[in-house]
The first five atom37 places (N, CA, C, CB, O) and aatype in JSON, in Angstrom:
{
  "aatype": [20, 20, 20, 20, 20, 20, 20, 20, 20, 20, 20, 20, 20, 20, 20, 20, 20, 20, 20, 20, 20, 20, 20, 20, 20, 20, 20, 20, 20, 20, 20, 20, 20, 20, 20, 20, 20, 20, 20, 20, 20, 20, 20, 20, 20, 20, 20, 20, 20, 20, 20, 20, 20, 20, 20, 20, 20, 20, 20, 20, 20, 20, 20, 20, 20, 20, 20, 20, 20, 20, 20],
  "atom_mask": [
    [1, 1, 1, 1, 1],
    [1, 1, 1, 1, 1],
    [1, 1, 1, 1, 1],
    [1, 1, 1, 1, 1],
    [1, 1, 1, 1, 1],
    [1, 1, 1, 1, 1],
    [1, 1, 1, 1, 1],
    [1, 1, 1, 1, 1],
    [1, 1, 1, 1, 1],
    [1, 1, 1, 1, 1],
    [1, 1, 1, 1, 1],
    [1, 1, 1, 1, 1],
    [1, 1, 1, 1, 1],
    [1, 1, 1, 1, 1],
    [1, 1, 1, 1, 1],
    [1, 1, 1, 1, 1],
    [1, 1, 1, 1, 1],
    [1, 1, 1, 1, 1],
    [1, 1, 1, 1, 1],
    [1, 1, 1, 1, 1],
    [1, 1, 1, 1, 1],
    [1, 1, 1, 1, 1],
    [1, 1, 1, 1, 1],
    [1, 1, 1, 1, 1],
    [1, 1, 1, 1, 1],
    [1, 1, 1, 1, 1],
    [1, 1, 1, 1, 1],
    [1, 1, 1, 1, 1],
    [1, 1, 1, 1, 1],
    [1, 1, 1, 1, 1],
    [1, 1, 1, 1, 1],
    [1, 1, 1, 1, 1],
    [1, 1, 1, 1, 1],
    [1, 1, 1, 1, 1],
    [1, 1, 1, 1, 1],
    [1, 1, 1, 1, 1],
    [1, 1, 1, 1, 1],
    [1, 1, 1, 1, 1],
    [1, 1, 1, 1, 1],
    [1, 1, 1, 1, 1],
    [1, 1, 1, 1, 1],
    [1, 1, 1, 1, 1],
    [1, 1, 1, 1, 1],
    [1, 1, 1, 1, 1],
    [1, 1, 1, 1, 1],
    [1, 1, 1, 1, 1],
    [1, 1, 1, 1, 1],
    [1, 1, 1, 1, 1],
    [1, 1, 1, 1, 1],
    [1, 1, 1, 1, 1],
    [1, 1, 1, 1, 1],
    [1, 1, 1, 1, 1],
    [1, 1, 1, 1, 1],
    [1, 1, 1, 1, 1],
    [1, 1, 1, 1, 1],
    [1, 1, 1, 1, 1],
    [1, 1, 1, 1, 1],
    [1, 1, 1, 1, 1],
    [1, 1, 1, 1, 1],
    [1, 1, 1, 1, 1],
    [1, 1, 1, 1, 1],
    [1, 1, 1, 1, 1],
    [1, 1, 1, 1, 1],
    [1, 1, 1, 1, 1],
    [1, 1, 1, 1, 1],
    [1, 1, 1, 1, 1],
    [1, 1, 1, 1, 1],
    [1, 1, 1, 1, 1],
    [1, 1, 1, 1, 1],
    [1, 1, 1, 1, 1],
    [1, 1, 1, 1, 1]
  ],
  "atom_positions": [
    [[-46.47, 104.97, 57.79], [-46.4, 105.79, 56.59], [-45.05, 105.51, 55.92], [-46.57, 107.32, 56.93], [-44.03, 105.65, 56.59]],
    [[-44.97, 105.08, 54.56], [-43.95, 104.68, 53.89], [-43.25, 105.93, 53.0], [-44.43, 103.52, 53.09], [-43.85, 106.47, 52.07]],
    [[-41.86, 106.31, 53.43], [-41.5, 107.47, 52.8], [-40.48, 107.1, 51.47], [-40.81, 108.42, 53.94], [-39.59, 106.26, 51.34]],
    [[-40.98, 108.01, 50.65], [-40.29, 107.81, 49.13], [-38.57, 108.01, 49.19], [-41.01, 109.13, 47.95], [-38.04, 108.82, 49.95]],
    [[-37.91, 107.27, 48.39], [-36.65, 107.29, 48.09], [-36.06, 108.98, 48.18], [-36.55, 106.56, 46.65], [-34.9, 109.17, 48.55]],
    [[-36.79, 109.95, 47.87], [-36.52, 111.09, 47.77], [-36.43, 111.82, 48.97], [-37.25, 111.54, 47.01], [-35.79, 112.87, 49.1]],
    [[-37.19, 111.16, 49.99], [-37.22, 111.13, 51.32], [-36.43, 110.69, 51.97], [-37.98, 110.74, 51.7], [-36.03, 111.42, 52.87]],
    [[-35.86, 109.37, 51.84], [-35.29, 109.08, 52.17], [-33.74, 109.35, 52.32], [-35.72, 108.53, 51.92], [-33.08, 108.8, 53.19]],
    [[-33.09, 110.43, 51.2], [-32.06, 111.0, 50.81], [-31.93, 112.04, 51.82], [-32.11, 111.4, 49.46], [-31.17, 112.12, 52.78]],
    [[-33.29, 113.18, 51.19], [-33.32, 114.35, 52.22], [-32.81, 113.46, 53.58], [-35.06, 115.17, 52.41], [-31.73, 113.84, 54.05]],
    [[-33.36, 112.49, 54.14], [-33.32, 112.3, 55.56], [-31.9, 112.09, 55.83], [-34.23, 111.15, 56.07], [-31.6, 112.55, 56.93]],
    [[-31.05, 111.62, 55.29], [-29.87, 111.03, 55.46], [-29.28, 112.61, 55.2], [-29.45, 109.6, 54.43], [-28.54, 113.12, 56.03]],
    [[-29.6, 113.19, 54.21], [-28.59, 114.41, 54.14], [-28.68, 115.23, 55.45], [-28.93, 115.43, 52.84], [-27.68, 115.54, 56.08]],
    [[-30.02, 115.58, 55.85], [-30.02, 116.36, 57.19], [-29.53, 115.62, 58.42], [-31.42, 116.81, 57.5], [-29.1, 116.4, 59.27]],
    [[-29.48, 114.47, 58.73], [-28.78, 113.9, 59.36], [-27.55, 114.3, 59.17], [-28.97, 112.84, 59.24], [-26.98, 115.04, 59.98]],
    [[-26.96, 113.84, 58.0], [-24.99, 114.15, 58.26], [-24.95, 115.41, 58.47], [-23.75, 113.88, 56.86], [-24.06, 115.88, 59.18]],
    [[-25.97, 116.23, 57.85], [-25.35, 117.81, 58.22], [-25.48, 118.14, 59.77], [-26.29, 119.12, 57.36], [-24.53, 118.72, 60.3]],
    [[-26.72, 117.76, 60.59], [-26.62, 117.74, 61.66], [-25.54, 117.01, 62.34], [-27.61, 117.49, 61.94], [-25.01, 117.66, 63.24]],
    [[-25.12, 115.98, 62.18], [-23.8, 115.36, 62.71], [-22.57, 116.32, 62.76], [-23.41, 114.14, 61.79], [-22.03, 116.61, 63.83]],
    [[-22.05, 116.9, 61.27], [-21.18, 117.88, 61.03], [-21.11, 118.74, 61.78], [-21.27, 118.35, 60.1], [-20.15, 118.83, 62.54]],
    [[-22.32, 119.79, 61.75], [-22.52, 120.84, 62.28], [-22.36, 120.22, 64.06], [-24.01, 121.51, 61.64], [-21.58, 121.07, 64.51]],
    [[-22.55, 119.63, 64.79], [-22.32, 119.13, 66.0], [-20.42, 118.78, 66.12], [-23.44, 117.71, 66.11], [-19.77, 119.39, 66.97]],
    [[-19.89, 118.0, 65.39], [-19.01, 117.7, 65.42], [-18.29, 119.54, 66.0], [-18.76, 116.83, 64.04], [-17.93, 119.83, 67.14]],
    [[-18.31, 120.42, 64.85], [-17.94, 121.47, 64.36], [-18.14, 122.04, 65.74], [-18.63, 122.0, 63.1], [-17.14, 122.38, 66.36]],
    [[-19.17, 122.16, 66.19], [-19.49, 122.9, 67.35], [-18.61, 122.87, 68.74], [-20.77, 122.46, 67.63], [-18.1, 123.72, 69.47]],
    [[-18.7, 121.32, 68.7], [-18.18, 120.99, 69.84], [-16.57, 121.15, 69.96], [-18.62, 119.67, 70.07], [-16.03, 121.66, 70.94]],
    [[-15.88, 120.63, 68.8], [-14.59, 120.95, 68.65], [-13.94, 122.86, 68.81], [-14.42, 120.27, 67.17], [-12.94, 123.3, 69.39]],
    [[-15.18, 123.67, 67.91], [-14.78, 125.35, 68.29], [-15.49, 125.54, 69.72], [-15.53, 126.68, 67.01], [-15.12, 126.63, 70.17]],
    [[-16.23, 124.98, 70.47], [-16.58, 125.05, 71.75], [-15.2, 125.35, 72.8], [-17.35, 123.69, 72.03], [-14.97, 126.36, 73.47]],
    [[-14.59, 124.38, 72.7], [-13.05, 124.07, 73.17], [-12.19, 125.03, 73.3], [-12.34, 123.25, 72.36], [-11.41, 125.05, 74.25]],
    [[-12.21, 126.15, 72.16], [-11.77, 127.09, 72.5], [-12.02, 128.52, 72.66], [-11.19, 126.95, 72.1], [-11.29, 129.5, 72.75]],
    [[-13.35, 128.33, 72.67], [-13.85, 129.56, 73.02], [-13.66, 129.61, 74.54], [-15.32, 129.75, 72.55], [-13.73, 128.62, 75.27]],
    [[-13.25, 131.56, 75.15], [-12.82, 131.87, 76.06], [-13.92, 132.99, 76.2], [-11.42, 132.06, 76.01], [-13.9, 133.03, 77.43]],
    [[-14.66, 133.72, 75.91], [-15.74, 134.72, 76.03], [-16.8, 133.88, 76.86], [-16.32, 135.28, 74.5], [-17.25, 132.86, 76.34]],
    [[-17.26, 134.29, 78.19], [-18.43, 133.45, 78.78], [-19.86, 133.23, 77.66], [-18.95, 134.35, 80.25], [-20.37, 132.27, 77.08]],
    [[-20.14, 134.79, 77.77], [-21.63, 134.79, 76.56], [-20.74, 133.95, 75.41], [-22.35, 136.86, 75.76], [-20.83, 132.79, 75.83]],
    [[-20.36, 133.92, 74.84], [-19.9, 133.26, 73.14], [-20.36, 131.72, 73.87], [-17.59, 133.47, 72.37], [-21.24, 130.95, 73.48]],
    [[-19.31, 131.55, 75.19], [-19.21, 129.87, 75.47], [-21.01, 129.92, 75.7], [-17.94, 129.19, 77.28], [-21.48, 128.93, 75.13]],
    [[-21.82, 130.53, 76.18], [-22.59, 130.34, 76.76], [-23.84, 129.61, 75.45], [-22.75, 131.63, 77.61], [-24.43, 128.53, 75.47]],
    [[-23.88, 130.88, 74.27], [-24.09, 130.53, 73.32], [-23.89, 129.39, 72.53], [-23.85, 131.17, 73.03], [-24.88, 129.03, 71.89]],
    [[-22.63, 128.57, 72.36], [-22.09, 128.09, 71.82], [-22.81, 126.45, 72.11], [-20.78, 128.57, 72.06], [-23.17, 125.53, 71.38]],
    [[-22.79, 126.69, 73.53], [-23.45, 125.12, 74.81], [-24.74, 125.06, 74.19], [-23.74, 125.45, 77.02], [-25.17, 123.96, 73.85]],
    [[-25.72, 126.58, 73.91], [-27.24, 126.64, 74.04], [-27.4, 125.75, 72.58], [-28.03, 128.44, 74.1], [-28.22, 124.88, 72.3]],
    [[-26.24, 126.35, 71.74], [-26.63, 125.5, 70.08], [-26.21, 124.1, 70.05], [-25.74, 126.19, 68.63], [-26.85, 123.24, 69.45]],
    [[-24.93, 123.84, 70.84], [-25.27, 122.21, 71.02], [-25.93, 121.63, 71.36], [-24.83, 121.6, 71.45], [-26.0, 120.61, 70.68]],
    [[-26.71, 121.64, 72.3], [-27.99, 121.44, 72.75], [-28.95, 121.26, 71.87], [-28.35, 122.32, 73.45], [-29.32, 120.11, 71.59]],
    [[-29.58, 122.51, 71.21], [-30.25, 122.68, 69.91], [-29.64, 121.51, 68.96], [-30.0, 124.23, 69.28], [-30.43, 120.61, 68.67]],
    [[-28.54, 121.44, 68.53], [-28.23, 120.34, 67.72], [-28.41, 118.82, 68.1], [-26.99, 120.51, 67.46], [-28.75, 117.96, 67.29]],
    [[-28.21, 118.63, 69.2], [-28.84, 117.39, 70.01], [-30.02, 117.42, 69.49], [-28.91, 117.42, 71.6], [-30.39, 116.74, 68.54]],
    [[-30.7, 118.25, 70.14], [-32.55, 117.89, 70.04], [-33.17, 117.28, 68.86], [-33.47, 119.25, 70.11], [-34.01, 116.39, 68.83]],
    [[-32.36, 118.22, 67.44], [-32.66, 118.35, 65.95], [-32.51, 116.59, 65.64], [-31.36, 119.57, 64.98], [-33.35, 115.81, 65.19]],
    [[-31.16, 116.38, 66.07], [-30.5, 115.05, 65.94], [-31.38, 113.72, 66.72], [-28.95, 115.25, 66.63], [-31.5, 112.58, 66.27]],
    [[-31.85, 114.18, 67.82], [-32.71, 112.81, 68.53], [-34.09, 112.96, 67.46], [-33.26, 113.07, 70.69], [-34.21, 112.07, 66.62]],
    [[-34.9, 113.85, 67.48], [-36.09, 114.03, 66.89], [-35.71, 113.63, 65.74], [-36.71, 115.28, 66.94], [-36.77, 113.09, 65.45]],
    [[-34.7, 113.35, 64.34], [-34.65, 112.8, 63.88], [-34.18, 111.22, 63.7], [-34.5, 113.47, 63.61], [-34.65, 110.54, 62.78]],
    [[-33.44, 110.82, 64.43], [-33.68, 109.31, 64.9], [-34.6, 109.39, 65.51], [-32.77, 108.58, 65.64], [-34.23, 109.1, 66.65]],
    [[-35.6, 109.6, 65.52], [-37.25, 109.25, 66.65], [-38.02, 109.19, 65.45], [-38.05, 110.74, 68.05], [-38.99, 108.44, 65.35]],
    [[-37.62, 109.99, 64.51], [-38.73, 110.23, 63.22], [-38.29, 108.52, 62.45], [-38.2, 112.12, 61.87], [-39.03, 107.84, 61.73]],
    [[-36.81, 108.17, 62.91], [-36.16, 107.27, 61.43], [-37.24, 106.14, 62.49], [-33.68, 106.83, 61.0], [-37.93, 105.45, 61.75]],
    [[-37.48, 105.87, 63.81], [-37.46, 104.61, 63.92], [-38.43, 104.77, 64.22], [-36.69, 103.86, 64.53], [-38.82, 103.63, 64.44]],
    [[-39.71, 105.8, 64.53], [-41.2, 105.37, 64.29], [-41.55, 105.0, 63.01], [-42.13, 106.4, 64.61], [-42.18, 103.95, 62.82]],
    [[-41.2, 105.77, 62.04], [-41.24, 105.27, 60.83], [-40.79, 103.93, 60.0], [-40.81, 106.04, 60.43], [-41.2, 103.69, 58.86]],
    [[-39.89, 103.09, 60.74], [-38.95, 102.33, 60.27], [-38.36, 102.69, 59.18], [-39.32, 101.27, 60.14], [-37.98, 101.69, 58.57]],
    [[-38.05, 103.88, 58.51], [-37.09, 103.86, 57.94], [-36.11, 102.54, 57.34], [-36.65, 104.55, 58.66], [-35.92, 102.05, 56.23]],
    [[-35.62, 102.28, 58.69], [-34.23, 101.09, 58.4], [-34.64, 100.33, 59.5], [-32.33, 101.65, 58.54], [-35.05, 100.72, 60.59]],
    [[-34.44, 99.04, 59.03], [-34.38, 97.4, 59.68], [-33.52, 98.06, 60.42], [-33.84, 95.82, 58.8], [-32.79, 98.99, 60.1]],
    [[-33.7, 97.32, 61.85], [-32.81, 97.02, 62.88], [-32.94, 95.47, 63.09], [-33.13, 97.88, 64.19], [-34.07, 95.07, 63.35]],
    [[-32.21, 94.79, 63.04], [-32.25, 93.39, 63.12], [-30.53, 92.98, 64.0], [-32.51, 92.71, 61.27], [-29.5, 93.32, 63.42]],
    [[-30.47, 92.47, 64.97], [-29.42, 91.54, 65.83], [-28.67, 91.13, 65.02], [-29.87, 90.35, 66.6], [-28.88, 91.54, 63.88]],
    [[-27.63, 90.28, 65.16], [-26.71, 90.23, 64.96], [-27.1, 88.31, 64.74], [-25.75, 91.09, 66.0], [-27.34, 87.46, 65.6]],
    [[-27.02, 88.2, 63.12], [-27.34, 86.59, 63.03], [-26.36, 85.54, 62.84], [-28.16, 86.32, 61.98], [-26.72, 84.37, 62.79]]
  ]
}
């Protein structure tokens, strides 16, 4: 299934935001000192992982983008 340019944007935007939002997480992870907060904090990185693989799983069943070696 070939996805439209408009698609293709959305996809890249939810990507970086998922990247961000991970970055973000992990860095205020660090200093959180409350067990429940830390506990919370692990459960949404996680969640952000998942969001993040399932979308590289979506880019490369779809091909999205060439992957091609190094010529």
């Amino acid at each position: 299934m070939n996805i439209t340019p408009a698609e293709m944007l959305s996809l890249r935007d939810l990507l970086g935001m998922e990247m961000q939002a991970l970055a973000t997480a992990k860095a205020s992870e660090k200093l959180i000192t409350h067990d429940e907060l830390k506990t919370l904090s692990q459960s949404t990185i996680h969640a952000i992982e998942a969001r993040i693989m399932a979308l590289q799983k979506f880019i490369e069943d779809n091909e999205v983008i060439a992957l091609k070696g190094v010529q």
